[in-house]
C-alpha positions in Angstrom: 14.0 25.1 -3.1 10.2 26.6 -3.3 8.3 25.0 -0.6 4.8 23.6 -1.5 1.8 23.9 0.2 0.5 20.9 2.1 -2.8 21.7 -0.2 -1.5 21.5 -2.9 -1.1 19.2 -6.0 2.4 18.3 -7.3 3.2 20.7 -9.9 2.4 18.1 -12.7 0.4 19.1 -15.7 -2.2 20.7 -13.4 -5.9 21.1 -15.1 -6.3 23.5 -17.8 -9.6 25.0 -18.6 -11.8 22.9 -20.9 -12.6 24.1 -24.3 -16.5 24.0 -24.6 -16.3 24.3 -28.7 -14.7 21.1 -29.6 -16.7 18.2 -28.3 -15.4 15.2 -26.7 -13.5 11.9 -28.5 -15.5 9.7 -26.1 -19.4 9.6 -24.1 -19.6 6.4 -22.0 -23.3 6.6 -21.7 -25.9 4.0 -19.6 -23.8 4.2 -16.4 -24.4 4.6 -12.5 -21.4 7.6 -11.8 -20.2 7.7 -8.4 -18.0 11.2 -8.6 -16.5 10.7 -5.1 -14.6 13.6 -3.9 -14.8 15.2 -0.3 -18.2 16.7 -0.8 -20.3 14.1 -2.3 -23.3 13.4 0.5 -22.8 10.7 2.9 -26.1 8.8 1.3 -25.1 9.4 -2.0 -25.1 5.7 -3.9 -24.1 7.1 -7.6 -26.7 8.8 -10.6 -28.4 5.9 -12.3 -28.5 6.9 -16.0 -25.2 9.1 -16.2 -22.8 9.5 -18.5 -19.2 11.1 -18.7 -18.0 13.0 -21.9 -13.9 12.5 -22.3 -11.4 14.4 -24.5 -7.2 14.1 -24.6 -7.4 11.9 -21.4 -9.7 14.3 -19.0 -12.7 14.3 -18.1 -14.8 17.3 -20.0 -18.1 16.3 -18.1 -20.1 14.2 -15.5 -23.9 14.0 -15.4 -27.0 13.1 -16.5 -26.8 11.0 -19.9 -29.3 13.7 -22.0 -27.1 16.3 -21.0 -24.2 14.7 -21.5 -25.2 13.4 -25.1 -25.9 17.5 -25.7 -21.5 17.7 -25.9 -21.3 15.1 -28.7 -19.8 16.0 -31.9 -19.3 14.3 -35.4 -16.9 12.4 -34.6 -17.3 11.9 -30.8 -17.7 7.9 -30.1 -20.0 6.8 -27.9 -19.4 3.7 -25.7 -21.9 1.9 -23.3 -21.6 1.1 -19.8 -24.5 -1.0 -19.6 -25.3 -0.1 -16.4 -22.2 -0.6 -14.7 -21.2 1.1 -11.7 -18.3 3.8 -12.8 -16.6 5.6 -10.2 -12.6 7.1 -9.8 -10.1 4.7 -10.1 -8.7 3.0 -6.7 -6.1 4.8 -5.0 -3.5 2.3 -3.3 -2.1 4.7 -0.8 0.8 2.3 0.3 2.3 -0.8 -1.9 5.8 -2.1 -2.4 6.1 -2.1 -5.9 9.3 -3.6 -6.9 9.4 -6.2 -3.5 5.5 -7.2 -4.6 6.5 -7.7 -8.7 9.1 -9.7 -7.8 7.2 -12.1 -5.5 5.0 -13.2 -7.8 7.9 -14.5 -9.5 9.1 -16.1 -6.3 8.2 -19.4 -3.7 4.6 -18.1 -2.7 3.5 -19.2 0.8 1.0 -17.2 1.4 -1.9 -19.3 3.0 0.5 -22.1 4.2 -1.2 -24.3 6.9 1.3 -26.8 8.2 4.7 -27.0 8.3 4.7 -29.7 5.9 3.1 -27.8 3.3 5.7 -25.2 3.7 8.7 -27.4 3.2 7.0 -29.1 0.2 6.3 -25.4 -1.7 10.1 -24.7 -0.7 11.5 -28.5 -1.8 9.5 -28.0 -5.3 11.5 -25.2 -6.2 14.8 -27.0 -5.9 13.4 -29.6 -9.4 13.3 -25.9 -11.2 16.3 -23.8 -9.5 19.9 -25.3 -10.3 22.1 -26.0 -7.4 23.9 -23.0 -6.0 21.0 -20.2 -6.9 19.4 -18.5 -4.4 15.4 -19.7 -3.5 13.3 -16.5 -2.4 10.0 -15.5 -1.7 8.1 -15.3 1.5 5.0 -14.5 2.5 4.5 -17.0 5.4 2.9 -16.3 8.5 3.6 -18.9 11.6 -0.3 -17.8 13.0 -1.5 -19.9 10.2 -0.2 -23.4 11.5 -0.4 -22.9 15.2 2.3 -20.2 16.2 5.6 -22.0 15.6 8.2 -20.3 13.5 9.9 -21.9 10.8 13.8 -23.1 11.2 17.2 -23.7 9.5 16.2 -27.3 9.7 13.0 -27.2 8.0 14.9 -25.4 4.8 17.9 -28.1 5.6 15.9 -30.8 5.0 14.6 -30.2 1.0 17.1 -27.5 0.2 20.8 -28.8 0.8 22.5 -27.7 -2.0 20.7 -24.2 -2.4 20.9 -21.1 -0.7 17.4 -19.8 0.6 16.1 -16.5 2.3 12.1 -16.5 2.8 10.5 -13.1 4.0 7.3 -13.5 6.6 4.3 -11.4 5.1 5.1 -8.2 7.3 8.8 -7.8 5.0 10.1 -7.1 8.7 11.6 -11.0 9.5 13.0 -13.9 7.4 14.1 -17.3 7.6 17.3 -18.4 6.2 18.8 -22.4 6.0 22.2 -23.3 6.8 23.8 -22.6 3.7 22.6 -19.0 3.6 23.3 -18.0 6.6 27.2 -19.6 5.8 27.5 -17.7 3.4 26.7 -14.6 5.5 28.8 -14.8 8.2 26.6 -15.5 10.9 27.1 -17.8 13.5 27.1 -19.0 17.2 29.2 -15.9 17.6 27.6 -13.5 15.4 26.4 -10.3 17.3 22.9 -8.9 17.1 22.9 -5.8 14.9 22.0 -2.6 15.9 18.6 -2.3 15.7 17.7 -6.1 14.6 17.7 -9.6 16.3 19.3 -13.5 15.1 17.4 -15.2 16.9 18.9 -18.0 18.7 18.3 -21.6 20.6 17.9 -20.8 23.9 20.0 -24.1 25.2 23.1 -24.0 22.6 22.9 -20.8 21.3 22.8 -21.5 17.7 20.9 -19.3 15.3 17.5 -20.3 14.4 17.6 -19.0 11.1 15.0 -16.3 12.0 16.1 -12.8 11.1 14.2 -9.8 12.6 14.6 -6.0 11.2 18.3 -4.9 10.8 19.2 -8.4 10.9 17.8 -9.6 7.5 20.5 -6.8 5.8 22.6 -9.7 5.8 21.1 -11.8 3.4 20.9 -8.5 1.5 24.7 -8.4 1.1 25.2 -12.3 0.0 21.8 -12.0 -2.5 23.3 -11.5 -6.0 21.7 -7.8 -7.1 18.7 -7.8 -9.3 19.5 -7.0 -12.9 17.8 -4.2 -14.3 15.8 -5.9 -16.5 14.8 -8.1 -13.5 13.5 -5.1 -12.1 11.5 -3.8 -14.8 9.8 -7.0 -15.6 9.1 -7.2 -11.8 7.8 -3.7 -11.4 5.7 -3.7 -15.0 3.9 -7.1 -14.0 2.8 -5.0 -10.3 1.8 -1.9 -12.3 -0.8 -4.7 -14.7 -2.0 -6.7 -11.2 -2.7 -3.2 -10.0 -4.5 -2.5 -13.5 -6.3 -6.0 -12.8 -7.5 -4.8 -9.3 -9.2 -1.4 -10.9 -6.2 0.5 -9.6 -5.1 3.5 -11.1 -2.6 4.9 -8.7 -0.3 3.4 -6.5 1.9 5.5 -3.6 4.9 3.3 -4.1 6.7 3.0 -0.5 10.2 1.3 -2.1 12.3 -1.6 0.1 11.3 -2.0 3.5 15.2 -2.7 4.2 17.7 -2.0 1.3 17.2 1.7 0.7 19.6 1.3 -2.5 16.6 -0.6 -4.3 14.2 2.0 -4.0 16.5 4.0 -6.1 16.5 1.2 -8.4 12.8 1.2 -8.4 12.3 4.9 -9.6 14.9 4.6 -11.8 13.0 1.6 -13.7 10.1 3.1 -13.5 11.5 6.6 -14.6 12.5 4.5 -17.7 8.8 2.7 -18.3 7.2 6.4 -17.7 9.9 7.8 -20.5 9.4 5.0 -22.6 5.5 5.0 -23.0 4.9 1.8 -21.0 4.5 2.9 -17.3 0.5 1.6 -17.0 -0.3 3.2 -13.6 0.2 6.1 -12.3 2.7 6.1 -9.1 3.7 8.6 -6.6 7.0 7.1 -5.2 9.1 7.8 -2.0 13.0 7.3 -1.1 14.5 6.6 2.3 14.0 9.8 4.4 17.7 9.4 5.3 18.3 9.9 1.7 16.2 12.9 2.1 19.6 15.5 1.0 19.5 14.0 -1.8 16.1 13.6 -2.8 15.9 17.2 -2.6 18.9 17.7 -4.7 16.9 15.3 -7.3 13.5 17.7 -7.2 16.1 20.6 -7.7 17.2 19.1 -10.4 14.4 16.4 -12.4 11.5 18.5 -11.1 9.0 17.0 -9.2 7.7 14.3 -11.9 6.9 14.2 -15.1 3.6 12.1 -16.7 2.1 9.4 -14.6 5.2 9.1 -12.3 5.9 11.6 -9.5 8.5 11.8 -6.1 9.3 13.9 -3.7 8.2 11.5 -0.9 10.3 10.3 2.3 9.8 7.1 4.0 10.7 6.2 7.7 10.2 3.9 9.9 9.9 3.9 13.9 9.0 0.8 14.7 8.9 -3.2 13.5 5.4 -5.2 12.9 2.8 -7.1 15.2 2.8 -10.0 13.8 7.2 -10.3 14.5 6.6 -8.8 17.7 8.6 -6.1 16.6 6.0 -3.1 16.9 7.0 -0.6 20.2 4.3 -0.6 22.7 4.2 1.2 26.2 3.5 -2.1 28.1 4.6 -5.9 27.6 3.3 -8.1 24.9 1.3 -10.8 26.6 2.7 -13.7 24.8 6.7 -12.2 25.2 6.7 -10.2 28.9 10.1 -9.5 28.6 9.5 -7.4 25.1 8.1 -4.3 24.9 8.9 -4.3 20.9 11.5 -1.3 20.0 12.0 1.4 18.1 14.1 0.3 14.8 16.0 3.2 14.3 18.0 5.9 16.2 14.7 7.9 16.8 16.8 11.2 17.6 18.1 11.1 14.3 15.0 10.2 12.4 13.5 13.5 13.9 16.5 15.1 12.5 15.5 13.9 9.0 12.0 14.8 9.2 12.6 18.1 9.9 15.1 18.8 7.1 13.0 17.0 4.6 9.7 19.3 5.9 11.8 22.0 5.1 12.9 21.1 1.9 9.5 20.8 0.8 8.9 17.0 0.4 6.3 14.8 2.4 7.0 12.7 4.6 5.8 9.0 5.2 6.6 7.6 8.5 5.6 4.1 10.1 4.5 3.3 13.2 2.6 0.5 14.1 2.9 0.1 18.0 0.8 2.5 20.5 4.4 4.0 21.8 5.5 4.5 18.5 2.7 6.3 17.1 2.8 8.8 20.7 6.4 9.0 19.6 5.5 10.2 16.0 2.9 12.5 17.4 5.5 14.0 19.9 7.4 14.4 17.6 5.3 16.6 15.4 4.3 18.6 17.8 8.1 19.3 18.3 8.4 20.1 14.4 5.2 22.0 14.1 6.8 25.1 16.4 9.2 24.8 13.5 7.3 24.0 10.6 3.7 24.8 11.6 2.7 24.4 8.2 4.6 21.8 6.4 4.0 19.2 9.2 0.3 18.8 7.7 2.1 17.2 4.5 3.6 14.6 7.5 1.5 11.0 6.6 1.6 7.9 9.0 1.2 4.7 7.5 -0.5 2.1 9.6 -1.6 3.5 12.9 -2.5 0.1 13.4 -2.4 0.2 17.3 -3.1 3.6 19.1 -3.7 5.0 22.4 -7.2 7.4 23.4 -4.9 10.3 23.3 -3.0 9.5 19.8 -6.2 8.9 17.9 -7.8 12.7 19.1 -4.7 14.5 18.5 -4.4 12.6 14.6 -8.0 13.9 14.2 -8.0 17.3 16.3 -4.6 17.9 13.0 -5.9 16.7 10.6 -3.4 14.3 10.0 -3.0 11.6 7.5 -3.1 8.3 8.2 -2.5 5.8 5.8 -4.5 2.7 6.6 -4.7 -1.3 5.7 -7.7 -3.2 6.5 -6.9 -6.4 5.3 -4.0 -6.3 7.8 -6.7 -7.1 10.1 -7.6 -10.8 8.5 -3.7 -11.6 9.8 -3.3 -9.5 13.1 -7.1 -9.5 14.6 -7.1 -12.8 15.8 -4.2 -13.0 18.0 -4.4 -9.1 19.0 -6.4 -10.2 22.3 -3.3 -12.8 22.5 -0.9 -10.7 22.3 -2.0 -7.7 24.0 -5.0 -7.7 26.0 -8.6 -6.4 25.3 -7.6 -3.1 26.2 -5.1 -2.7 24.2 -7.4 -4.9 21.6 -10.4 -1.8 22.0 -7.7 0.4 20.5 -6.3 -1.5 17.3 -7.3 -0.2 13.6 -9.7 2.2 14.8 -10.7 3.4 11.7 -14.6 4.9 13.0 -12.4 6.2 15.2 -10.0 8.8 13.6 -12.7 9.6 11.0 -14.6 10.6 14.0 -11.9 12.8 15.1 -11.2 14.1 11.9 -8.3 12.1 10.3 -7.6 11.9 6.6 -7.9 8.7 6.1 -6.2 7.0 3.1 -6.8 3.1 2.2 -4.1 1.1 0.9 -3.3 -2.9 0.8 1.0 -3.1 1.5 1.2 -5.1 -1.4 2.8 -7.6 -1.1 2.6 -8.2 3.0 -1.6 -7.8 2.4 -3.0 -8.6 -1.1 -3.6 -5.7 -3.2 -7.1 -5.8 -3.5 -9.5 -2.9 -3.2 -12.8 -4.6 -3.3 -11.5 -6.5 -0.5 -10.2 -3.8 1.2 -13.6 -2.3 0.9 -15.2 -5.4 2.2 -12.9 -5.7 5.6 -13.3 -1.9 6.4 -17.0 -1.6 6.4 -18.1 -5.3 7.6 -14.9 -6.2 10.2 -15.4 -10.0 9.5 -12.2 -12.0 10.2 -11.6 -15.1 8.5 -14.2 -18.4 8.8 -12.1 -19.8 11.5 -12.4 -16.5 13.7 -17.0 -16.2 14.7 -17.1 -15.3 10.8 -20.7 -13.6 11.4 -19.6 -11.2 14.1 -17.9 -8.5 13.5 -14.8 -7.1 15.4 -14.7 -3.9 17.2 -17.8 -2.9 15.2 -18.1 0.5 16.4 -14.8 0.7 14.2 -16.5 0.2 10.6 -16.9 2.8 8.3 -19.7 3.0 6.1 -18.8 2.2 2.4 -19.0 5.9 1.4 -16.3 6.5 3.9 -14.1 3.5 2.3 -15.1 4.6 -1.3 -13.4 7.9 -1.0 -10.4 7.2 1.4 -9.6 4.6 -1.2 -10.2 6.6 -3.6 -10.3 10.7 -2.8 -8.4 10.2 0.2 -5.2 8.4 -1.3 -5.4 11.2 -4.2 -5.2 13.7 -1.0 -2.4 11.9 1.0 -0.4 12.0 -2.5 -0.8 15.8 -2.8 -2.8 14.6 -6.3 -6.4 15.5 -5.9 -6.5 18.3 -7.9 -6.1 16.2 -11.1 -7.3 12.7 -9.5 -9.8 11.0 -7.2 -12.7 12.0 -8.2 -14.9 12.6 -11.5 -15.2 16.0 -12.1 -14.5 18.1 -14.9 -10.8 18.9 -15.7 -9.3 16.4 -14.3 -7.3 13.2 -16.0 -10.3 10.4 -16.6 -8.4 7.7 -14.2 -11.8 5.5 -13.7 -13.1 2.0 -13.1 -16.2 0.5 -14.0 -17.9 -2.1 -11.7 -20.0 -4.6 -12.3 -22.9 -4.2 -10.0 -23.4 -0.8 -7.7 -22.1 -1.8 -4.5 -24.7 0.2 -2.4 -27.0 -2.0 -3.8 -24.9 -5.1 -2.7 -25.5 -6.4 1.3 -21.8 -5.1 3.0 -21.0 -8.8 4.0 -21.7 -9.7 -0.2 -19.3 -7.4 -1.5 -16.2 -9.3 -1.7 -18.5 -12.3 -3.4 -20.5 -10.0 -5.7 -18.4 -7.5 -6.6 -16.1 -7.4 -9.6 -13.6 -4.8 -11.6 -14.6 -4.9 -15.1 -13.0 -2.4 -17.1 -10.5 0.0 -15.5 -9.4 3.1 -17.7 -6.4 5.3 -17.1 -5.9 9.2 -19.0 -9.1 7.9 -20.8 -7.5 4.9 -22.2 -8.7 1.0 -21.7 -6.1 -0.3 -20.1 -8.0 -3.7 -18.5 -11.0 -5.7 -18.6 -12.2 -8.5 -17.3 -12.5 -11.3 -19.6 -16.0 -11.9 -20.0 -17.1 -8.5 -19.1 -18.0 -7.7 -22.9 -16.7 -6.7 -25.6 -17.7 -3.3 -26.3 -15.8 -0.8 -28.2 -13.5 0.8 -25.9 -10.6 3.4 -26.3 -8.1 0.5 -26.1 -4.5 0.5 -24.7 -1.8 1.5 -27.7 
């Protein structure tokens, strides 16, 4: 199999050369244009009075509006921006397409304060769910009402005659009821799994219900499969929220624990793509255990075709903070008899990474703890006397806690690191908890890497953060944690970036991760018009405003209107077929 270069795009309908003679189907005129890109200057805050000329989906030309107007032809259409802030369309560098579709279908408990409220969102499902189907969903995080994790009992109580599984926000734990876990075989006597945890009552020995990392495969197994139009009602409604958000491409990471549904997952959206009706564009990655025959697949289908492409691996090393699952070098504060722990059989994981590097696909590997991100890094450096070249391609996603050491050598390489700031409104509060303000200095240290000279690429995790760029944008460069938290100071400030820095990471910099910048994340001539228009110029916007202030109006993809915001106008647009 031909080997790419880490540089390189995906071989996917790569630019061709413009045609200056025949003049473009579209101008929008009376816009601020942010191109973004890796060169654009550090001050720059977008050309006031610019205009983009647009032909077959690509951009023909970005600049001033008089010169722009020069390219317009008879029938050339001319559309205005009315001053609208137009930049590339947001990048989502890490989302869980499928798993975040489908919970918006699901119990929600996102937010939940108390444990009442959770059993009453639960015990409202039940007037709407016949007896003996399954309630799912998740999204709960035990920080929110004081630290205590949900039970068996508190499902028992308003869900007797229904099985229920209910995910916490990270996708790495779950709480099942009685009647669930029956049906899955786990008891008093059940084992722990390799590589996962039933909790258990310390006095009797009972399972709790809680199910951490390998553990929560069980439910898996007893959880009727999704049918496939399921799945592509799930995934299409994700690819239109992502629309919604002013997201044009999404790096689709798959299941966090049943590698058979990421296959399921390409294959639906293999079918939207074929069919016309895949909105996005999404890059999407398989198990890196599967990597044998994900390469067989690329040997075969190519490397993508349209607005969907593969050829990514995902792995994980370690669990999640907020499950005290992550692998660190010392203790957690709050559990001293827990270090966290790697998730996999790390021996064989390197095994993978090296025989997916040399099949030419990229791999995306997880770490979250401080030892497992020196144990990703160790391991590069063991695969780079291998692979000195394709171990550039190598990404990690999160890099949430790192030590001095980890983030120099990420920067000194170059390396990748895919990035979630809203993670912070859920983990910040309790880091100093949980680990100590050491240990607290070195968490997210996003000035940091940049510093060094990481590529940095933002993302959400959608569904464990919500997919939200403007959001994203606002937690990066202000660091504010939630009211409850000194909402006017910010934390670890030395870590913000400056909102140039966010633009293109979430923007440029996912585009880059992807292998995709030469044909998307930024304006320039040539490449696919994948753009979102927002309604005020954020430079112009006080950092802690933008969340309030800021909103996606329009958001175009190939050239085409494919969202805008209700009362945001009703211009004529190159509308969505």
């Amino acid at each position: 199999m031909e080997q790419r270069s880490p540089a390189a795009a995906r071989p996917l309908d790569p630019p061709r050369p413009q045609d200056p003679e025949r003049p473009p189907d579209w101008i929008l005129t009376n816009a601020t244009v942010w191109a973004g890109g890796p060169n654009s200057p550090g001050d720059a805050s977008g050309l006031e009075g610019g205009a983009l000329a647009l032909r077959d989906g690509k951009i023909l030309a970005v600049g001033p509006e008089d010169e722009v107007r020069n390219l317009k032809g008879r029938d050339t259409a001319l559309f205005p921006m009315e001053g609208r802030f137009v930049m590339p369309g947001f990048v989502d560098a890490h989302v869980h397409l499928l798993v975040g579709g489908l919970q918006l279908f699901r119990v929600d408990l996102r937010g939940v304060s108390t444990r009442e409220e959770f059993m009453q969102r639960v015990g409202d499902r039940t007037r709407t769910t016949p007896p003996g189907e399954w309630i799912l969903g998740g999204g709960w995080n035990q920080e929110d009402w004081g630290g205590e994790f949900p039970t068996r009992e508190w499902l028992d109580r308003v869900t007797p005659e229904h099985p229920v599984f209910l995910e916490r926000m990270d996708l790495h734990m779950g709480v099942a009821n009685s009647l669930a876990l029956e049906m899955a075989g786990i008891d008093h006597d059940t084992p722990d799994p390799e590589n996962g945890r039933i909790d258990r009552d310390p006095e009797t020995g009972r399972p709790t219900g809680l199910l951490r990392e390998k553990a929560v495969l069980a439910m898996g197994r007893v959880v009727p499969d999704l049918t496939d139009a399921a799945r592509q009602s799930a995934v299409r409604a994700a690819a239109l929220t992502a629309l919604s958000e002013g997201i044009t491409q999404v790096h689709d990471m798959g299941a966090v624990q049943r590698a058979s549904e990421s296959w399921h997952s390409l294959d639906i959206l293999r079918t939207l793509e074929a069919d016309g009706r895949l909105p996005v564009r999404v890059s999407s990655a398989l198990p890196v255990a599967h990597w044998e025959r994900v390469a067989e697949f690329v040997e075969e289908e190519g490397w993508g075709r349209g607005r969907l492409d593969w050829g990514r691996v995902k792995g994980f090393v370690d669990g999640s903070f907020g499950s005290s699952t992550a692998w660190f070098h010392e203790p957690y504060l709050h559990e001293p008899d827990s270090r966290g722990a790697e998730i996999c059989d790390l021996e064989q994981l390197e095994a993978d990474l090296a025989h997916a590097l040399a099949a030419g696909l990229q791999p995306a590997v997880h770490a979250i703890g401080d030892r497992a991100n020196d144990w990703l890094l160790e391991a590069c450096r063991r695969l780079r006397g291998r692979y000195p070249d394709a171990v550039a391609r190598l990404r990690v996603e999160h890099a949430q806690h790192l030590s001095p050491e980890a983030v120099q050598e990420m920067g000194a390489q170059g390396m990748i690191t895919s990035l979630q700031p809203l993670h912070m409104l859920d983990d910040a509060p309790w880091v100093r908890t949980k680990l100590g303000e050491d240990r607290e200095r070195r968490s997210f240290a996003f000035g940091s890497l940049e510093r060094a000279g990481a590529l940095l690429a933002l993302g959400s995790d959608w569904p464990v953060a919500a997919m939200d760029p403007v959001g994203t944008l606002w937690s990066a460069v202000t660091r504010l944690l939630p009211a409850s938290r000194k909402p006017d100071e910010p934390w670890l400030p030395d870590e913000r970036l400056s909102l140039d820095s966010a633009l293109r990471a979430h923007t440029w910099g996912g585009a880059r991760a992807g292998g995709l910048d030469a044909r998307t994340g930024s304006l320039e001539a040539g490449k696919v018009a994948d753009l979102v228009a927002l309604s005020h110029n954020p430079f112009q916007v006080p950092p802690e405003e933008l969340y309030e202030r800021i909103q996606v109006d329009m958001t175009f993809v190939d050239g085409v209107l494919a969202y805008r915001r209700e009362d945001a106008g009703a211009s004529a647009a190159p509308a969505l077929p």
